[in-house]
N, CA, C and O atoms as CSV, one atom per row, in Angstrom:
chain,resi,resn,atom,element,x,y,z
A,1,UNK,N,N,56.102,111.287,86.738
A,1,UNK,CA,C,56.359,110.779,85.413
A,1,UNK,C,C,57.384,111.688,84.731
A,1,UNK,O,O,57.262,112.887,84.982
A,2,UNK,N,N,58.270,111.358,83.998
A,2,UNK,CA,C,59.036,111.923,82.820
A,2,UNK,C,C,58.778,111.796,81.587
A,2,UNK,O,O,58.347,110.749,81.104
A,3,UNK,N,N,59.019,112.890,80.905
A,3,UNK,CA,C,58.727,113.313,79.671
A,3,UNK,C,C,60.201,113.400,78.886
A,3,UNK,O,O,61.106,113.979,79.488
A,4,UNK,N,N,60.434,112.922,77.751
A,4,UNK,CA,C,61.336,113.101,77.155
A,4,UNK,C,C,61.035,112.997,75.637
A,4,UNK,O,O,60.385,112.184,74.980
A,5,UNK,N,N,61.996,114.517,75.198
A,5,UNK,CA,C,61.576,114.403,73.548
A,5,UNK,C,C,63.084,114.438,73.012
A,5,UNK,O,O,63.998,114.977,73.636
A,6,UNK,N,N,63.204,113.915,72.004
A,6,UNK,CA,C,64.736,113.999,71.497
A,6,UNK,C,C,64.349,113.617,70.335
A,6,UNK,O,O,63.266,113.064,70.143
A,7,UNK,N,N,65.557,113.983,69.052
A,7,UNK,CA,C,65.593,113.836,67.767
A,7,UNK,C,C,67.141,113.291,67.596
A,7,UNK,O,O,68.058,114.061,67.879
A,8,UNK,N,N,67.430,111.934,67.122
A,8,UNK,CA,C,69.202,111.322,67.365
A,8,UNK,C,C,69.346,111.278,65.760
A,8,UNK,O,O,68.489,110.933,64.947
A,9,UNK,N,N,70.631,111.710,65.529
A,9,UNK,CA,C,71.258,111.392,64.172
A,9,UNK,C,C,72.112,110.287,64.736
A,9,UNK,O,O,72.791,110.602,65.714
A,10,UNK,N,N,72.198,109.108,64.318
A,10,UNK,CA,C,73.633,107.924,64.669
A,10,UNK,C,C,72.966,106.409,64.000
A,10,UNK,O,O,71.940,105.746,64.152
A,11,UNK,N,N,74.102,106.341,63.263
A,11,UNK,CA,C,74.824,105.939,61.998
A,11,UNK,C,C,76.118,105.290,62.279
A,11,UNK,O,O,76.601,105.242,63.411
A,12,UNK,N,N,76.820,104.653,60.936
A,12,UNK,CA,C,77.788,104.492,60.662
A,12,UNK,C,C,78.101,105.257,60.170
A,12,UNK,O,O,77.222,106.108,60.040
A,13,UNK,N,N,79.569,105.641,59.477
A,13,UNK,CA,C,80.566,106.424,58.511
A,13,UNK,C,C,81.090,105.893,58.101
A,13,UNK,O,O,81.634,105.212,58.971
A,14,UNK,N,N,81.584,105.493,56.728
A,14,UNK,CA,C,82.366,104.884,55.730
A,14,UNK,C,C,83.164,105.784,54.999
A,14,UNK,O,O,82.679,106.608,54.224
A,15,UNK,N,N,84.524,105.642,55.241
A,15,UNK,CA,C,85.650,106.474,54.292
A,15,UNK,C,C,85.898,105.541,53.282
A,15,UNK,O,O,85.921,104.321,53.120
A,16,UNK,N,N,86.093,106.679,52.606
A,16,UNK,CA,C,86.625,105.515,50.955
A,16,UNK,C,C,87.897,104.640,51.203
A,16,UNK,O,O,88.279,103.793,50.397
A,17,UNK,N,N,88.371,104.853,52.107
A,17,UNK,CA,C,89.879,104.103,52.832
A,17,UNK,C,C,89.679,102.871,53.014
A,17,UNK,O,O,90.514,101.967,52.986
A,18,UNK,N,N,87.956,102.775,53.309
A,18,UNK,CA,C,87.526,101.189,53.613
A,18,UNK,C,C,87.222,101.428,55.530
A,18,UNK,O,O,86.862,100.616,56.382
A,19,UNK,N,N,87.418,102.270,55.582
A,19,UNK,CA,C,87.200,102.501,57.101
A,19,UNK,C,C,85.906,102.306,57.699
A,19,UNK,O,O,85.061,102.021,56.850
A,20,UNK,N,N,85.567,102.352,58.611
A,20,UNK,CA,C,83.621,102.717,59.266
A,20,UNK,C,C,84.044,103.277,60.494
A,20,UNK,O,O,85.187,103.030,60.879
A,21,UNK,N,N,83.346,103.946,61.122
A,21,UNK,CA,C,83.003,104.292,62.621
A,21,UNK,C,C,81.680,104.338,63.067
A,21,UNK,O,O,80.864,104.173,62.160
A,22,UNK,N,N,81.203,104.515,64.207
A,22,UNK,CA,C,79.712,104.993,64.326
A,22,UNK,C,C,79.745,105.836,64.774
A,22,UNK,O,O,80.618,105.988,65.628
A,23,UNK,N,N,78.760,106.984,64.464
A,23,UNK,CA,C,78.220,108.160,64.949
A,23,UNK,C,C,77.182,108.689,65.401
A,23,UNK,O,O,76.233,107.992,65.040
A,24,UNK,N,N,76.790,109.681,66.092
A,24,UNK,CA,C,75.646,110.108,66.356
A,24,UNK,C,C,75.764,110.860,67.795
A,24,UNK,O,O,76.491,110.699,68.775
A,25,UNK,N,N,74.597,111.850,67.430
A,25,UNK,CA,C,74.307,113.394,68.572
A,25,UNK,C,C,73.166,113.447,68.383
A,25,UNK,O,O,72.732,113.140,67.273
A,26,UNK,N,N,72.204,113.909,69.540
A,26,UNK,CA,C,71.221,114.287,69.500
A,26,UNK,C,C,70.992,115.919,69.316
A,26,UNK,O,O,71.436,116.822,70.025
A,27,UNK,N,N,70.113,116.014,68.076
A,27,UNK,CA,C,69.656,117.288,67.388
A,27,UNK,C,C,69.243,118.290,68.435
A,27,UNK,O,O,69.763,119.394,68.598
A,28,UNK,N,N,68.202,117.752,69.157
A,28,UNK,CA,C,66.946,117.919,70.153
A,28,UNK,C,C,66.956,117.476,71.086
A,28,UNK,O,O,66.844,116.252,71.006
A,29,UNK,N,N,67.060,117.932,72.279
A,29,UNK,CA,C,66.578,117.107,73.922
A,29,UNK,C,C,66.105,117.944,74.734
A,29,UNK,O,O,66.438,119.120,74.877
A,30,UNK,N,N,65.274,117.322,75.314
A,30,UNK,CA,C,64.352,118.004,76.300
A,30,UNK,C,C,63.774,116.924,77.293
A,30,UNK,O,O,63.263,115.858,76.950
A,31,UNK,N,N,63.961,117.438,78.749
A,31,UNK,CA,C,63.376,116.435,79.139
A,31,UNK,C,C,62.539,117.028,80.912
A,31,UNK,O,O,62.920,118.044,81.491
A,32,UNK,N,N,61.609,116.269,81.354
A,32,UNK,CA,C,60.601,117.229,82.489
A,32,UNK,C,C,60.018,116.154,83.191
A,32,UNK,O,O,59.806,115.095,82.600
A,33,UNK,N,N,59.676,116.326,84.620
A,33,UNK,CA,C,58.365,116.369,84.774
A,33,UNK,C,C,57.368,116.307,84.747
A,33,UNK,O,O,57.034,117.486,84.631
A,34,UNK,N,N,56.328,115.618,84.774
A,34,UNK,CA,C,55.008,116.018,84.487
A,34,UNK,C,C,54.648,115.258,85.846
A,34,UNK,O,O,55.100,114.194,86.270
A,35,UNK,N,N,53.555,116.253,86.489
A,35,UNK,CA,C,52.907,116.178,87.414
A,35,UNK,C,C,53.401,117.149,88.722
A,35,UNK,O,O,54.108,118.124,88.465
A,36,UNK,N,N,53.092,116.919,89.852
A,36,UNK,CA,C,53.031,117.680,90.602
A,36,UNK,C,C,54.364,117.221,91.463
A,36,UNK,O,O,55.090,118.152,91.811
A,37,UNK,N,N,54.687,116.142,91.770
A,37,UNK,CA,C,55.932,115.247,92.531
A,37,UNK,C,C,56.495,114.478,91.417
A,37,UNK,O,O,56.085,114.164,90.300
A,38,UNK,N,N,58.047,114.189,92.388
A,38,UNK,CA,C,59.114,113.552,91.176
A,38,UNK,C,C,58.565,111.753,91.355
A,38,UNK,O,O,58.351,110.920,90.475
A,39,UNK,N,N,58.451,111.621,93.143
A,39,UNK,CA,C,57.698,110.216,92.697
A,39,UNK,C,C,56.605,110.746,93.980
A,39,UNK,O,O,56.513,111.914,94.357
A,40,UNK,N,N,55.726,109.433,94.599
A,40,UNK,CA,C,54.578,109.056,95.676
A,40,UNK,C,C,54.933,108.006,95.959
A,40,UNK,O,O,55.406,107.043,95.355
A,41,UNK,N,N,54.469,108.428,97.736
A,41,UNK,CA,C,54.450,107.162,98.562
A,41,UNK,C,C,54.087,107.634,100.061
A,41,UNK,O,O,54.479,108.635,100.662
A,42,UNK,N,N,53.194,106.582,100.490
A,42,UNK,CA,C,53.306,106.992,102.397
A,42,UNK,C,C,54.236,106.432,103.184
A,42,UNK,O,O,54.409,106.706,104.371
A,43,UNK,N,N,55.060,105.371,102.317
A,43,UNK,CA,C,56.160,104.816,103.272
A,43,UNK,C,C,57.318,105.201,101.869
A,43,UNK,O,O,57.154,105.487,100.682
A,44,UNK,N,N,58.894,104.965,103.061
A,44,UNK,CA,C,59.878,104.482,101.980
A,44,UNK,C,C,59.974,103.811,100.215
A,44,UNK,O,O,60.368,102.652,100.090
A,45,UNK,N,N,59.737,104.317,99.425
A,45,UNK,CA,C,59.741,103.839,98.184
A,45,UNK,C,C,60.800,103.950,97.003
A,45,UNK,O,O,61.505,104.944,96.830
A,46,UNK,N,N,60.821,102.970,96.326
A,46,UNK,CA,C,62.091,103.037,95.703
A,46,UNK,C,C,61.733,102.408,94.278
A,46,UNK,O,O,61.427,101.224,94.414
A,47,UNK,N,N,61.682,102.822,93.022
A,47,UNK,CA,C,61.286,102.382,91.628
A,47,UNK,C,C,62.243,102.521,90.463
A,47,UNK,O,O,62.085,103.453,89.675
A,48,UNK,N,N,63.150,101.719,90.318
A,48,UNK,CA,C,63.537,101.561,88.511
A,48,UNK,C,C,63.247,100.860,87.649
A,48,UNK,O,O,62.978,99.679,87.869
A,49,UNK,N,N,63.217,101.458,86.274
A,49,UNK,CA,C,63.341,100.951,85.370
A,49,UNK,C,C,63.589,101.218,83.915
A,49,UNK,O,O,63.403,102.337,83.439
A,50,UNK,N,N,63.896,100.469,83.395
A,50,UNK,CA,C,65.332,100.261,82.251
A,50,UNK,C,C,64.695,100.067,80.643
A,50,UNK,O,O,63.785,99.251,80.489
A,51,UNK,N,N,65.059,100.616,79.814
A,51,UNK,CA,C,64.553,100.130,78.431
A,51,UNK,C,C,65.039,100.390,77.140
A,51,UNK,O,O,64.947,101.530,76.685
A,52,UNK,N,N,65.513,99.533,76.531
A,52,UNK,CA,C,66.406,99.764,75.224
A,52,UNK,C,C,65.590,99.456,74.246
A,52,UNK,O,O,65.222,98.329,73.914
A,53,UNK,N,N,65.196,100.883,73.602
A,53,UNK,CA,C,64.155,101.519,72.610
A,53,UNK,C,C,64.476,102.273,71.873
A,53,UNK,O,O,65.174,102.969,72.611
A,54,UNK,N,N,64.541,102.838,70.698
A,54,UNK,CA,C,64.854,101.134,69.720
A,54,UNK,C,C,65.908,100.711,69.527
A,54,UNK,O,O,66.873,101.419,69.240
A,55,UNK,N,N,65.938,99.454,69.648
A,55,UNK,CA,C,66.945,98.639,68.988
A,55,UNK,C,C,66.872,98.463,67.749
A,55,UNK,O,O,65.731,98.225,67.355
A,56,UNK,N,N,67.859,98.497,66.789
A,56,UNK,CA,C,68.583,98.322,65.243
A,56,UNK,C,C,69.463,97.238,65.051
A,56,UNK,O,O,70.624,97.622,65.196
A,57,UNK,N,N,69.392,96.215,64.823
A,57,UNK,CA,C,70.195,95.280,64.427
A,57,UNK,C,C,69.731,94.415,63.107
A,57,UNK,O,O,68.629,94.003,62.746
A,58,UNK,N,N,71.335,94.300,62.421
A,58,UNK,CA,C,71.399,93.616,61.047
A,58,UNK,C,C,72.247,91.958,61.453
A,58,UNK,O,O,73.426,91.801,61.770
A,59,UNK,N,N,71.307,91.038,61.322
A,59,UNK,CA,C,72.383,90.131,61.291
A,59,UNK,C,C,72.826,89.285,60.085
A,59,UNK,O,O,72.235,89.133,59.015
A,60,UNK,N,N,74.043,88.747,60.508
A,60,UNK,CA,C,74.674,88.267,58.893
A,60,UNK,C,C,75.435,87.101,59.617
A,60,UNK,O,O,76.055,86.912,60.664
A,61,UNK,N,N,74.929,86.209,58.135
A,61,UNK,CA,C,75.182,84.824,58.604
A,61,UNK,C,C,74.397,84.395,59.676
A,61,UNK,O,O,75.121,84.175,60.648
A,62,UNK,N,N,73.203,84.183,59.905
A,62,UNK,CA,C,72.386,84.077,60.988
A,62,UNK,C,C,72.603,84.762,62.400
A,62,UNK,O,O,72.255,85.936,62.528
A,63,UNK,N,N,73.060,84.206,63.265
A,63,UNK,CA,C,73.437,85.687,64.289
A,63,UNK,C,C,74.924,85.872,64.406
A,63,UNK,O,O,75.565,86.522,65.231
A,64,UNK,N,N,75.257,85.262,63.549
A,64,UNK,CA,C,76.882,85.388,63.487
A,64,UNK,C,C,77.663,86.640,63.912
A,64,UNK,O,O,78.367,86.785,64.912
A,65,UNK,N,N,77.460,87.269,63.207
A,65,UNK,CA,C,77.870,89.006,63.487
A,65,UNK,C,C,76.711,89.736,63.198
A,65,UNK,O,O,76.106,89.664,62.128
A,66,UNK,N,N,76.320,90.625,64.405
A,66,UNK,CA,C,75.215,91.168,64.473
A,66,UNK,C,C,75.673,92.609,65.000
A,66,UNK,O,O,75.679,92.820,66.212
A,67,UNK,N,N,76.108,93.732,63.969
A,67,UNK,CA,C,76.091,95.351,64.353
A,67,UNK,C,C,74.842,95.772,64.878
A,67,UNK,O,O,73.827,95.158,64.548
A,68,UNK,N,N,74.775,96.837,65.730
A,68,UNK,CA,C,73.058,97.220,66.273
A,68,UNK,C,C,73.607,98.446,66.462
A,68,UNK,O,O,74.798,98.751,66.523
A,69,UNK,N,N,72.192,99.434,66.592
A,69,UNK,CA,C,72.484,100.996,67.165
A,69,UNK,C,C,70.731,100.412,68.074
A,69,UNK,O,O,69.770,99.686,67.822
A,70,UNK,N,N,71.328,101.505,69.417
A,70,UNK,CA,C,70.280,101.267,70.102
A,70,UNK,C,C,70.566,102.677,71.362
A,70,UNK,O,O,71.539,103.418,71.504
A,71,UNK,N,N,69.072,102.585,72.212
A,71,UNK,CA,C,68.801,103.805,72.768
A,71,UNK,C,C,68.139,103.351,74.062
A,71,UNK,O,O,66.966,103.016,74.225
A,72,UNK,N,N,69.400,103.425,75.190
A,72,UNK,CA,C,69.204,102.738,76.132
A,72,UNK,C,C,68.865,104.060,77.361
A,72,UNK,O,O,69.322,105.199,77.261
A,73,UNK,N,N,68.022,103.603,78.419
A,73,UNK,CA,C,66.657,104.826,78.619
A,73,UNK,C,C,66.442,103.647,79.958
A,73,UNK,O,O,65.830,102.578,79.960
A,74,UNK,N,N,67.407,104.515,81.318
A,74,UNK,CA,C,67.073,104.219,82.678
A,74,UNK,C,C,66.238,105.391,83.872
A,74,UNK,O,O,66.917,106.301,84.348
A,75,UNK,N,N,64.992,105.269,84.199
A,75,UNK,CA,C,64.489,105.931,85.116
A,75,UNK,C,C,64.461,105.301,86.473
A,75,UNK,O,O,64.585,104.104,86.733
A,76,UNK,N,N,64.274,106.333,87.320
A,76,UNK,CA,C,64.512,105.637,88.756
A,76,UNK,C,C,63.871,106.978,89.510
A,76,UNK,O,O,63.948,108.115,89.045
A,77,UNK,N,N,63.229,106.627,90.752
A,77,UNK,CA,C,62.521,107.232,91.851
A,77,UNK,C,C,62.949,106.775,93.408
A,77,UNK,O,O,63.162,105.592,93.677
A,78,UNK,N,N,63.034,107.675,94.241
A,78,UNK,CA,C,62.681,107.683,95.415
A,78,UNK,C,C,62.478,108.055,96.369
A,78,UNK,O,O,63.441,108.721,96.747
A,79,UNK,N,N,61.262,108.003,97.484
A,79,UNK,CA,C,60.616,108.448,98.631
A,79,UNK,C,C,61.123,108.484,99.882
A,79,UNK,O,O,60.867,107.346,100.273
A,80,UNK,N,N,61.608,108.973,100.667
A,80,UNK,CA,C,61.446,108.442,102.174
A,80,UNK,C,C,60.807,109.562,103.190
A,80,UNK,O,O,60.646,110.771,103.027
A,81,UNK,N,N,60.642,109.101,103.788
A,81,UNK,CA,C,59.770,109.964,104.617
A,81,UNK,C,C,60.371,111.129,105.867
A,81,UNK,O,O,60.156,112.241,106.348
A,82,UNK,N,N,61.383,109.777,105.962
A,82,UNK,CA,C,62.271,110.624,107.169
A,82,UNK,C,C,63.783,110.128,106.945
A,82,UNK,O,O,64.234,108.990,107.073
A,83,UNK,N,N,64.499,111.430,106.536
A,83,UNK,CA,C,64.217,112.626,106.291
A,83,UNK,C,C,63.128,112.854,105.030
A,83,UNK,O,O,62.703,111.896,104.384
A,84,UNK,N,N,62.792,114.028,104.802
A,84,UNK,CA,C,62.071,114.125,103.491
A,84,UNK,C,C,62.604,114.062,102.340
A,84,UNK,O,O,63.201,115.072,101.965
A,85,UNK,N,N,62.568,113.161,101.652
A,85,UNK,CA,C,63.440,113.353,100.316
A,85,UNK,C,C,62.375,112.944,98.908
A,85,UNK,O,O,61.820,111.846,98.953
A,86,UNK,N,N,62.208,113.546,98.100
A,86,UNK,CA,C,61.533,113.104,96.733
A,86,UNK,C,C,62.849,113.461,95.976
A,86,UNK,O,O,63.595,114.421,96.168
A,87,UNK,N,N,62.965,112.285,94.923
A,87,UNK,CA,C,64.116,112.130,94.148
A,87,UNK,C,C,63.640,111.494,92.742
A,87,UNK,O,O,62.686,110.730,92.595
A,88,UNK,N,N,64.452,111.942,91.808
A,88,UNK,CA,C,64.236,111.017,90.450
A,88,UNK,C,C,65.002,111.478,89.322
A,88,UNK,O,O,65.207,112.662,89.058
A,89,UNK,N,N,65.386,110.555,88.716
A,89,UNK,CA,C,66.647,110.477,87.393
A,89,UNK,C,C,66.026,110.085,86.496
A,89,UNK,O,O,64.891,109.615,86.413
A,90,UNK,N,N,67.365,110.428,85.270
A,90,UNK,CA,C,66.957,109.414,84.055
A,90,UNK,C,C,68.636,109.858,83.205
A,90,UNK,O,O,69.365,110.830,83.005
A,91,UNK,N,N,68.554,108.457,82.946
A,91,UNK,CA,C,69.889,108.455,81.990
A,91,UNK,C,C,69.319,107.954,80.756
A,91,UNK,O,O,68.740,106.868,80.725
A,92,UNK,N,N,69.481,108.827,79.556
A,92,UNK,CA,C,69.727,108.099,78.431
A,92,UNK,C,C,70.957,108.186,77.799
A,92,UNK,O,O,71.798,109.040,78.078
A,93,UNK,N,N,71.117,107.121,76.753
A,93,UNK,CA,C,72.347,107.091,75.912
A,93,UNK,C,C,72.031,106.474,74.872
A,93,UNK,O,O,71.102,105.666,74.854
A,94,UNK,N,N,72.898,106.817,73.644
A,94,UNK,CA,C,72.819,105.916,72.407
A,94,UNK,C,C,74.170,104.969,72.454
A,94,UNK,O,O,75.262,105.259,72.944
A,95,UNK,N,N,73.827,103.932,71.894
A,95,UNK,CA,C,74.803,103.034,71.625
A,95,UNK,C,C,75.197,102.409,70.305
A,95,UNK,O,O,74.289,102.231,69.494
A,96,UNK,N,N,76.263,102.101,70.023
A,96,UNK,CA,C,76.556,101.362,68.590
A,96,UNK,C,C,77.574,100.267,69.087
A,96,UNK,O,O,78.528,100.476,69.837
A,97,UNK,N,N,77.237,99.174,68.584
A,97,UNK,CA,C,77.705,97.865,69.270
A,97,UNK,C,C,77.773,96.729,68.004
A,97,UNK,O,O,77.163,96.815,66.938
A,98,UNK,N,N,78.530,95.831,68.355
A,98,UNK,CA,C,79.055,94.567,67.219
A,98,UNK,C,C,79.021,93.516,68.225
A,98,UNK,O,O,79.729,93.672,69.220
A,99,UNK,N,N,78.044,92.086,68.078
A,99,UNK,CA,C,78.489,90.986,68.745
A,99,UNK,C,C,79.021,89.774,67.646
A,99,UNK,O,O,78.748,89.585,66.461
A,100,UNK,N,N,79.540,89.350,68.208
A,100,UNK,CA,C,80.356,87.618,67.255
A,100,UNK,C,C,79.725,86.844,67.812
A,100,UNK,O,O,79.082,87.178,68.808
A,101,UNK,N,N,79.718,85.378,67.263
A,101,UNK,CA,C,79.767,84.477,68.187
A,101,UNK,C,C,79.665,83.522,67.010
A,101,UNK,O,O,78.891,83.415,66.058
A,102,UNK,N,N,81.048,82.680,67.555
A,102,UNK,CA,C,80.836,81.354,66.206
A,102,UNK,C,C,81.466,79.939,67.527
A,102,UNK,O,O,82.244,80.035,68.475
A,103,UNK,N,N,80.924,79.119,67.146
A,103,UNK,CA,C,80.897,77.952,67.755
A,103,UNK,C,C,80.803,77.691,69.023
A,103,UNK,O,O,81.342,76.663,69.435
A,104,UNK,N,N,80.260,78.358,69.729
A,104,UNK,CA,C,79.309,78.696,71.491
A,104,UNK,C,C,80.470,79.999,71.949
A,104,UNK,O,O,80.337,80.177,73.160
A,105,UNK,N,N,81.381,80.801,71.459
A,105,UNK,CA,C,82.308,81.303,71.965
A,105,UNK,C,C,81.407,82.868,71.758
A,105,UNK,O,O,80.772,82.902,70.703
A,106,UNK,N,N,81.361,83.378,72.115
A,106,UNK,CA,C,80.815,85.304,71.817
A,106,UNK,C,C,81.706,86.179,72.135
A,106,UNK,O,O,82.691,85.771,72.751
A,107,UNK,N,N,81.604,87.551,71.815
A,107,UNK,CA,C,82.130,88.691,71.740
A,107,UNK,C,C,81.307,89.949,71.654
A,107,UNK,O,O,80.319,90.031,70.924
A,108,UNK,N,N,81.681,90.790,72.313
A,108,UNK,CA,C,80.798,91.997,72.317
A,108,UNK,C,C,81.443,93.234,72.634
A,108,UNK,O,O,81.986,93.469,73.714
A,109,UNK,N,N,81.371,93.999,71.689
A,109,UNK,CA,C,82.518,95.468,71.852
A,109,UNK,C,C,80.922,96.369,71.934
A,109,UNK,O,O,79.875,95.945,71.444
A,110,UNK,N,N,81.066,97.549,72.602
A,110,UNK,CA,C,79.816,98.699,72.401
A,110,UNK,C,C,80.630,100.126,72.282
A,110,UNK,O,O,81.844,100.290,72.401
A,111,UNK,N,N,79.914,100.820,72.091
A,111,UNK,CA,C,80.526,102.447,72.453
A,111,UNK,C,C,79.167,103.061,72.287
A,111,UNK,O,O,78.116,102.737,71.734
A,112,UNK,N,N,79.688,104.256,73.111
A,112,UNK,CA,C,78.315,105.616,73.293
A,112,UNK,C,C,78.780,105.941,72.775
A,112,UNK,O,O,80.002,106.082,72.798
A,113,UNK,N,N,77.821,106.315,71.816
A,113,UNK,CA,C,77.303,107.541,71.344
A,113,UNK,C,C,77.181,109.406,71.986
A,113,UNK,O,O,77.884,110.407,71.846
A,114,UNK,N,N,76.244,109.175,72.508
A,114,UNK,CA,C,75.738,110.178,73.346
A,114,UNK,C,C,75.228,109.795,74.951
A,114,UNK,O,O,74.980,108.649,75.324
A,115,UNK,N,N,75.158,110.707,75.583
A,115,UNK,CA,C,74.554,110.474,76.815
A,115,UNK,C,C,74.320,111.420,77.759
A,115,UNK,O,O,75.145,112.234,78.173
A,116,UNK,N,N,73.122,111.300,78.116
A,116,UNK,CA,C,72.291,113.073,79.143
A,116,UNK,C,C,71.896,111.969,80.122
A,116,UNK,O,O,71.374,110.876,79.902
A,117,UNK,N,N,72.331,112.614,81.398
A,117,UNK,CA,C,71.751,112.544,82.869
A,117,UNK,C,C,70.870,113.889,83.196
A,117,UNK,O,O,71.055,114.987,82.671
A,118,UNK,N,N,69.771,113.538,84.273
A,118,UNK,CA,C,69.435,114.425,85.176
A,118,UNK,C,C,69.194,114.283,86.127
A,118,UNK,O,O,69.632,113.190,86.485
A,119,UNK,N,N,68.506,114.959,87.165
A,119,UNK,CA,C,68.078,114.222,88.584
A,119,UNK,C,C,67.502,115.118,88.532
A,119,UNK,O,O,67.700,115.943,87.640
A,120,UNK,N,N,66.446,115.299,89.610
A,120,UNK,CA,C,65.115,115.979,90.025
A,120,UNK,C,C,65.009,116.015,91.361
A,120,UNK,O,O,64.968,114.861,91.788
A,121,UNK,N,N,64.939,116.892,92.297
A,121,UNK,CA,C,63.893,116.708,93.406
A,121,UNK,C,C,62.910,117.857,93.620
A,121,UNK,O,O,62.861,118.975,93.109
A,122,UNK,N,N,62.059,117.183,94.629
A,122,UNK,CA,C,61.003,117.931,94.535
A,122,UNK,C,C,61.275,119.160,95.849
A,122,UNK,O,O,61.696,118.878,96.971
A,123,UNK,N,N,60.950,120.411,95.411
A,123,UNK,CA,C,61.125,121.407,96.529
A,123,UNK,C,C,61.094,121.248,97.895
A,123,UNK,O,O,60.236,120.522,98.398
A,124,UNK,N,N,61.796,121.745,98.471
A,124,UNK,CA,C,62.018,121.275,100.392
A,124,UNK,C,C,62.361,119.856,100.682
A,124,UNK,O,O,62.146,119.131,101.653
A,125,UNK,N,N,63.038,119.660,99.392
A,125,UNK,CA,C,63.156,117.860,99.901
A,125,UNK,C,C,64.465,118.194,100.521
A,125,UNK,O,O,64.956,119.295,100.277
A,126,UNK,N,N,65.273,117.090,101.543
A,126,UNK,CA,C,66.312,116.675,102.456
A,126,UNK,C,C,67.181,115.618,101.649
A,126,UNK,O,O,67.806,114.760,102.273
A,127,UNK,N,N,67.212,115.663,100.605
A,127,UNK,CA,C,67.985,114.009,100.019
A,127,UNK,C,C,69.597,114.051,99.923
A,127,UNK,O,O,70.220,113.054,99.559
């Protein structure tokens, strides 16, 4: 299992120019382990998964134009036996993003924010 603690400042910015951007850094990050192995298995094993937590979105004009800030959070594991390998990641990132969409047509611009990788293996592994 992974553990992750973080504290994100990200926002917009508004200059009196009439301008905006989005912003944001994380204050705080930390991230681990917990338990004794990165994953388990007696055969070949292989586990991801993905989660955008939290999402922030304002929409205007029904979903017309919809700005969002969001905190997108991928883990992944894997086993094999031969060779020995215990393995495991995690990517997070923040995002700030704008979609359109007027008369079945859409649009979608994003940008990061921030973003921390790691990987893990477990001692004497072969990966």
């Amino acid at each position: 299992m992974v553990r992750v603690h973080y504290r994100s400042d990200r926002g917009f910015d508004f200059d009196p120019a009439g301008g905006a951007r989005s912003v944001g850094e994380p204050s705080e990050y930390q991230e681990g382990v917990v338990g004794e192995t990165v994953s388990a298995g007696v055969v070949a094993t292989g586990v991801g998964a993905g989660m955008e937590f939290p999402r922030m979105a304002l929409e205007v004009l029904g979903q017309t134009v919809v700005p969002y800030l969001a905190i997108d959070t991928y883990v992944w594991s894997l086993y094999t036996p031969d060779p020995p390998c215990q393995e495991g990641g995690l990517r997070m990132r923040a995002v700030a993003g704008l979609s359109l969409g007027f008369f079945g047509v859409s649009w979608k611009r994003e940008t990061e924010l921030w973003k921390r990788e790691r990987t893990w293996q477990l001692e004497g592994s072969r990966c």
